[in-house]
MDTraj code that builds the backbone (N, CA, C; nanometers):
import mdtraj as md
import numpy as np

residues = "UNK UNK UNK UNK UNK UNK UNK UNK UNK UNK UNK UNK UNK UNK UNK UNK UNK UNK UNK UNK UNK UNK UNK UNK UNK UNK UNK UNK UNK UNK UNK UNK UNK UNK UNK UNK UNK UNK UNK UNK UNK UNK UNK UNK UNK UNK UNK UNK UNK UNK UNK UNK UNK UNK UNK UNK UNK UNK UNK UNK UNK UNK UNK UNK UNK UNK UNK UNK UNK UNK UNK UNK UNK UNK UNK UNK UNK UNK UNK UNK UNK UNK UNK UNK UNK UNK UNK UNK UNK UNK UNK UNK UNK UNK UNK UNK UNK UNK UNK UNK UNK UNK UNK UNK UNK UNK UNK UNK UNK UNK UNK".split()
xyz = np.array([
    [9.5368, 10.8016, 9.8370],
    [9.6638, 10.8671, 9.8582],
    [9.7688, 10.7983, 9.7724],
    [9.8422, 10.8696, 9.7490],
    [9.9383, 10.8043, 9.6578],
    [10.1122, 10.8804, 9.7356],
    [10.1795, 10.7827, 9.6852],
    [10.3333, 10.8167, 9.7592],
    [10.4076, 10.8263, 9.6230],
    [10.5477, 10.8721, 9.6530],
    [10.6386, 10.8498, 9.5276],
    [10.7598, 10.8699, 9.5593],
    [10.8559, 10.7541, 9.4818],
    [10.9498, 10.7653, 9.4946],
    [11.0442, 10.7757, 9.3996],
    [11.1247, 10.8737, 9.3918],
    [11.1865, 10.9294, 9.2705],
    [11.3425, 10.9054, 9.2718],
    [11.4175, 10.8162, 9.1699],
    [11.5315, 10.8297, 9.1517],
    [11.6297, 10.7823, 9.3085],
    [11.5507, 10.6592, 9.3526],
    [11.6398, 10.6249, 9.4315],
    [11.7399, 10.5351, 9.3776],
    [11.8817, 10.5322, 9.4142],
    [11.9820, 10.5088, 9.3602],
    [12.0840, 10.4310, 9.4863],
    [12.1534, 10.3204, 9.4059],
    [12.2275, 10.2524, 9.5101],
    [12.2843, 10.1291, 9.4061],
    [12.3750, 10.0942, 9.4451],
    [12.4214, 10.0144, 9.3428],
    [12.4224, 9.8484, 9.3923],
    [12.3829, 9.7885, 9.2768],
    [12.3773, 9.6365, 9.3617],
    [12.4160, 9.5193, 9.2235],
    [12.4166, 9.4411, 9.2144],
    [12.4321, 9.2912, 9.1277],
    [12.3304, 9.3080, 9.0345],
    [12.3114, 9.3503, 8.9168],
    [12.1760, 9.3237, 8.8548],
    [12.1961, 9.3429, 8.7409],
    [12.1807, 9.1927, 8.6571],
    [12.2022, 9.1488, 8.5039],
    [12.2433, 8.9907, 8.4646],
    [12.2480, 8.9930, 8.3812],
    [12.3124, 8.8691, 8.2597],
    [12.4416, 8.9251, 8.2462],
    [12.4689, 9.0150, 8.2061],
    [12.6050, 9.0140, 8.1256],
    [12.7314, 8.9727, 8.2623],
    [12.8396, 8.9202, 8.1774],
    [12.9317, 8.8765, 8.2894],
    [13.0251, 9.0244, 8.3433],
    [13.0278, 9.0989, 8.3138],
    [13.0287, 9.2469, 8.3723],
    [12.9266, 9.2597, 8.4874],
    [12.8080, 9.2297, 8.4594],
    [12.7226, 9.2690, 8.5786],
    [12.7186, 9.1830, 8.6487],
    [12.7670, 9.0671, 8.7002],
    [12.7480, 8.9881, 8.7599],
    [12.9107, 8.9807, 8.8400],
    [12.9740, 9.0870, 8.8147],
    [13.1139, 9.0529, 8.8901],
    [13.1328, 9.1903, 8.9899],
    [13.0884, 9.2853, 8.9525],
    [13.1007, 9.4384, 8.9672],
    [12.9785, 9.4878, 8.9694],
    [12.8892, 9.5795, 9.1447],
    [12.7650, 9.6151, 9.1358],
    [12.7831, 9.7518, 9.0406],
    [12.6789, 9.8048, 8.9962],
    [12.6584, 9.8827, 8.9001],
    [12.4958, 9.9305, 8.9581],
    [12.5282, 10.0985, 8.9083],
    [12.4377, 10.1995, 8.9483],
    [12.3085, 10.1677, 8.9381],
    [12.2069, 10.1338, 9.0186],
    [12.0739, 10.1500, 9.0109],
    [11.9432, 10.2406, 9.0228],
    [11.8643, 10.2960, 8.9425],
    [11.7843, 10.3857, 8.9877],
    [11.6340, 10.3206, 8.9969],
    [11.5341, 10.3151, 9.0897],
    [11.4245, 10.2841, 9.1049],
    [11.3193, 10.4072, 9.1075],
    [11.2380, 10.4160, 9.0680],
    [11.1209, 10.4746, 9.0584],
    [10.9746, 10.4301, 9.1072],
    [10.9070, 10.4863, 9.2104],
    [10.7850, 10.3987, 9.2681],
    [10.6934, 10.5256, 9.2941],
    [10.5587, 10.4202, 9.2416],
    [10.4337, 10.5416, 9.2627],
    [10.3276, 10.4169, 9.2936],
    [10.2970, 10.4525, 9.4617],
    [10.2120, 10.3507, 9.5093],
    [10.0656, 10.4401, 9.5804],
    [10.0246, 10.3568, 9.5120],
    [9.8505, 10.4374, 9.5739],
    [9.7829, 10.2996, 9.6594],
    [9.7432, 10.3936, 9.7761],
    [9.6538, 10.3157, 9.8889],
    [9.5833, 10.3948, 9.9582],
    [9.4517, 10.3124, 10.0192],
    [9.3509, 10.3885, 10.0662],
    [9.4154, 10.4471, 10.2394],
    [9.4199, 10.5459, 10.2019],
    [9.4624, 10.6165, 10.3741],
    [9.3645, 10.6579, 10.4369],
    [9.4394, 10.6592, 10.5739],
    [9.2816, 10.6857, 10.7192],
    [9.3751, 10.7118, 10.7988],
    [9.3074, 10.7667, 10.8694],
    [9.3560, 10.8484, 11.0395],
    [9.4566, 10.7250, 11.0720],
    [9.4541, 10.6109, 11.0563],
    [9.5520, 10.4835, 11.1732],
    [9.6301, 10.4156, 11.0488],
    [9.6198, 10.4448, 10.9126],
    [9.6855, 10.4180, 10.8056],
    [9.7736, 10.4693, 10.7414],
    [9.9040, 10.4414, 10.6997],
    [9.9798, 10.5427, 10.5833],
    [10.0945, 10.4203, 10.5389],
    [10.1288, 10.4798, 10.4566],
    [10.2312, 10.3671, 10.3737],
    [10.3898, 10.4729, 10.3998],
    [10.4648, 10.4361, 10.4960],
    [10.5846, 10.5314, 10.4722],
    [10.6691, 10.5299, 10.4016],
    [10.7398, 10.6420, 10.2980],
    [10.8169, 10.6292, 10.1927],
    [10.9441, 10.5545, 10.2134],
    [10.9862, 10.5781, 10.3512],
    [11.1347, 10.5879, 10.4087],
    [11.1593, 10.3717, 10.3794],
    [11.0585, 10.3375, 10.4521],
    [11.0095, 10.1514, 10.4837],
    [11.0165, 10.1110, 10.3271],
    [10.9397, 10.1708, 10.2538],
    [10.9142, 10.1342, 10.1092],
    [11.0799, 10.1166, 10.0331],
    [11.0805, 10.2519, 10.0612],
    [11.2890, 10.2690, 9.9967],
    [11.3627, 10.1582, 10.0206],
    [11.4006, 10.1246, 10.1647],
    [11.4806, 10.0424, 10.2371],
    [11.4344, 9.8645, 10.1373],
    [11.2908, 9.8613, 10.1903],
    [11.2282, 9.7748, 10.1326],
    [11.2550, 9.7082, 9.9911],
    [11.2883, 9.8423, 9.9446],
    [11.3141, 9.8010, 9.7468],
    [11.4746, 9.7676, 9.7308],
    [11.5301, 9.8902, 9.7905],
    [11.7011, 9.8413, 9.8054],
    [11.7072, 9.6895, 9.8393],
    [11.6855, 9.7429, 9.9761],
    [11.7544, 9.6066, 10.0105],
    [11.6802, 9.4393, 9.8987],
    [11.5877, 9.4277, 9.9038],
    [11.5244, 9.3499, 9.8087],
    [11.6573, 9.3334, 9.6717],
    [11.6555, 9.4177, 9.6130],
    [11.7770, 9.3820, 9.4680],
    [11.8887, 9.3585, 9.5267],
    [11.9243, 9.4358, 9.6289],
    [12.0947, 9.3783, 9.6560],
    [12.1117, 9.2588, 9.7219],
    [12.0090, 9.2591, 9.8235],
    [11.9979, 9.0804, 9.8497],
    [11.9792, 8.9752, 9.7543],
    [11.9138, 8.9632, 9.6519],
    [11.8799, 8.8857, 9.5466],
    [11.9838, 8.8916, 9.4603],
    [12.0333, 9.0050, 9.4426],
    [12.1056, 8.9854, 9.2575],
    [12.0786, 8.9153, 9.1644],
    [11.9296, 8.9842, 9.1275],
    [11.8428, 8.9446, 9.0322],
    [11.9511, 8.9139, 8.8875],
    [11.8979, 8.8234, 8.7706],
    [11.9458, 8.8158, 8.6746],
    [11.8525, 8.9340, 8.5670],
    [11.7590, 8.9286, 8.5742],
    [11.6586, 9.0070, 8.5371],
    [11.6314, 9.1199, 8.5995],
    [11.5903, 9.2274, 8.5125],
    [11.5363, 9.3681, 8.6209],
    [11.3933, 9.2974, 8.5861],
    [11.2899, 9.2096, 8.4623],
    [11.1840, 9.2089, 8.5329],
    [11.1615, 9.1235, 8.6622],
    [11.2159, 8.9977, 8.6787],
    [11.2453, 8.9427, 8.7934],
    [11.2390, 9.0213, 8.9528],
    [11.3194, 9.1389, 8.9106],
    [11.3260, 9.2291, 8.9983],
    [11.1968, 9.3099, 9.0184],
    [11.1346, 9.3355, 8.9296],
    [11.0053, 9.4027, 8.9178],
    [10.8851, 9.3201, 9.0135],
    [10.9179, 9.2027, 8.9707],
    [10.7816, 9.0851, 9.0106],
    [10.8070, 9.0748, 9.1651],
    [10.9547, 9.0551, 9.2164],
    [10.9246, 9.0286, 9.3277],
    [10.9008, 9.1567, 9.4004],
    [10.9687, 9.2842, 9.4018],
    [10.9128, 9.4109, 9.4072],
    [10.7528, 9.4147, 9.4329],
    [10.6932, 9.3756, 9.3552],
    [10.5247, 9.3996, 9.3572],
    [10.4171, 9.3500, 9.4908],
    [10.5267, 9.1910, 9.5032],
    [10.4586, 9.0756, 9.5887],
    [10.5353, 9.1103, 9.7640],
    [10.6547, 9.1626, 9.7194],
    [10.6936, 9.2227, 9.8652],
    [10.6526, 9.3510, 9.8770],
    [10.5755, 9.4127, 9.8237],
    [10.5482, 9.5574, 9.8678],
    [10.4047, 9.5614, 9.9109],
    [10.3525, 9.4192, 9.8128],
    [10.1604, 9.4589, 9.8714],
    [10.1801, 9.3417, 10.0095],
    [10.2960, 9.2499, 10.0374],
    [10.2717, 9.1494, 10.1597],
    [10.2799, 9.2603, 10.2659],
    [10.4126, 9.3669, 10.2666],
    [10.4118, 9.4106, 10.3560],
    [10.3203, 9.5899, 10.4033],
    [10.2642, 9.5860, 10.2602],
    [10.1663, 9.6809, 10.2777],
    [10.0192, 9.6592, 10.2308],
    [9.9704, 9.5566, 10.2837],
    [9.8222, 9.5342, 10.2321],
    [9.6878, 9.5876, 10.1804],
    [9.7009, 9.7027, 10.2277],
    [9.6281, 9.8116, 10.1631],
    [9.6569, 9.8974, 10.0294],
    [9.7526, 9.8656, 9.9986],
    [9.7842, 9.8942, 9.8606],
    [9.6869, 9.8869, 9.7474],
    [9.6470, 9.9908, 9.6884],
    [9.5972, 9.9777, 9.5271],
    [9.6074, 9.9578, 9.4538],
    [9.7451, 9.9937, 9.4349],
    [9.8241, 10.0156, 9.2775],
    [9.9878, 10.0396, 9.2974],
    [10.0642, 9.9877, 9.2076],
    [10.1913, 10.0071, 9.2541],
    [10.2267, 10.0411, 9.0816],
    [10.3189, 10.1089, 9.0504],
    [10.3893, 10.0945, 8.9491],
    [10.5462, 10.1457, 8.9798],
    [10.6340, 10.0571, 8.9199],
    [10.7638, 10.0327, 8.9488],
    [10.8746, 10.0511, 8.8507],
    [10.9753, 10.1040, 8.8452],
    [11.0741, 10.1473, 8.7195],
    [11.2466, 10.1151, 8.7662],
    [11.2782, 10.0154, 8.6691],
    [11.4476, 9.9893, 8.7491],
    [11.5039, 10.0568, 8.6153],
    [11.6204, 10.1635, 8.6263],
    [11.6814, 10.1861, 8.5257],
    [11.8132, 10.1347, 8.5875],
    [11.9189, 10.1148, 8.4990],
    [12.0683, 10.1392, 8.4813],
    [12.1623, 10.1906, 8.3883],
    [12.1861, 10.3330, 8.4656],
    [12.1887, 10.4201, 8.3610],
    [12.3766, 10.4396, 8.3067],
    [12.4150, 10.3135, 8.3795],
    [12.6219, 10.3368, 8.3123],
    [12.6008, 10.1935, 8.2232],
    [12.5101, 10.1008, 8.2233],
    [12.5170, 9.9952, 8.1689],
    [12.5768, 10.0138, 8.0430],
    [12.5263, 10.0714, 7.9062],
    [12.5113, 10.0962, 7.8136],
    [12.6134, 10.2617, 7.7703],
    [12.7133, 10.3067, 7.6734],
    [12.7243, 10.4512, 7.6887],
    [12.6497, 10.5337, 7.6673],
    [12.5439, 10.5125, 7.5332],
    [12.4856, 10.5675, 7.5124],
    [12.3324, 10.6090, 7.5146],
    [12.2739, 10.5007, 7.5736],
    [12.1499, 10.5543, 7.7014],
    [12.1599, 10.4891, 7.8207],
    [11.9826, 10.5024, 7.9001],
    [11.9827, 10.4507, 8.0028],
    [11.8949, 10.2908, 7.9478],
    [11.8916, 10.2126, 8.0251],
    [11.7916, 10.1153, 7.9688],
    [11.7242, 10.0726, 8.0997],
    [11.5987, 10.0077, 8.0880],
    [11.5527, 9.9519, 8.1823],
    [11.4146, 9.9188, 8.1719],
    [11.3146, 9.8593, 8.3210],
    [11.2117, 9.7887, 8.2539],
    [11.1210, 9.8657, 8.3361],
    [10.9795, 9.8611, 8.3253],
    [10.8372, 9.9011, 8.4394],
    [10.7777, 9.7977, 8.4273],
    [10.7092, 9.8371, 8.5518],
    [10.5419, 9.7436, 8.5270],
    [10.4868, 9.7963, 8.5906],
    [10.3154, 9.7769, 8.5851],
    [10.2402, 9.8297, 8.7024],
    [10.1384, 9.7201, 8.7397],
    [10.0798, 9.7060, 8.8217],
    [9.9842, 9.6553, 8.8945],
    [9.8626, 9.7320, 8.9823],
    [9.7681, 9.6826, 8.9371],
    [9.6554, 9.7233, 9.0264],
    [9.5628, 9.6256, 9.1107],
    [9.5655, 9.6578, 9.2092],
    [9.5080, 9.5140, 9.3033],
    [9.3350, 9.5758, 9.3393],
    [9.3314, 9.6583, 9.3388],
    [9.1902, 9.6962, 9.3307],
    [9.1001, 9.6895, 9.2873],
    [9.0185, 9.5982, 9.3041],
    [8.9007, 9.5480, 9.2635],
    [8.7709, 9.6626, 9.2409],
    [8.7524, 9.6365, 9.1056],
    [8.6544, 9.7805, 9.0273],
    [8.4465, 9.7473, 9.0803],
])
top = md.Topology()
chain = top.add_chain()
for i, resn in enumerate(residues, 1):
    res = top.add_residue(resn, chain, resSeq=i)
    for name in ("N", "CA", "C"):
        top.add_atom(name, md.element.get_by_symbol(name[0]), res)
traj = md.Trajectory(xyz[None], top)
């Protein structure tokens, strides 16, 4: 089974530049997590969301990969059945003229 989360948005502390570090600024996350589901199993989107927010705005990462890594290690602690996660932080007012930002993915599933 796989979940997804599209274009969640919330603004929090996240960067180097001394602009981003004084004033939160728009965040968008992107998550596509696959785990083995069963009748007494499911991964809920709603837990996952909360989970990722709150995670960056508590931290005020200097890094979005920073943000990525711990993302990965708090999402398979609190969902252990996890397969695969892949993760996307954009910030899309940073810059005028695009969006910028980082991914990663992970697979914990042993072949």
């Amino acid at each position: 089974m796989t979940i997804l989360i599209k274009n969640l948005s919330f603004f929090a502390i996240l960067g180097i530049l001394e602009k981003e570090r004084k004033k939160a600024q728009k965040i968008i996350v992107n998550a596509k997590i696959t785990y083995h589901h069963t009748d007494d199993y499911f991964i809920n989107y709603a837990e996952v969301s909360k989970l990722i927010q709150s995670t960056i705005v508590q931290n005020e990462f200097e890094l979005i990969e920073e943000a990525l890594e711990a993302l990965l290690v708090k999402i398979k602690d609190k969902f252990p059945k996890t397969d695969k996660i892949k993760l996307e932080i954009l910030k899309p007012n940073i810059l005028q003229n695009c969006e910028v930002g980082a991914k990663i993915k992970k697979n914990f599933k042993k072949n």
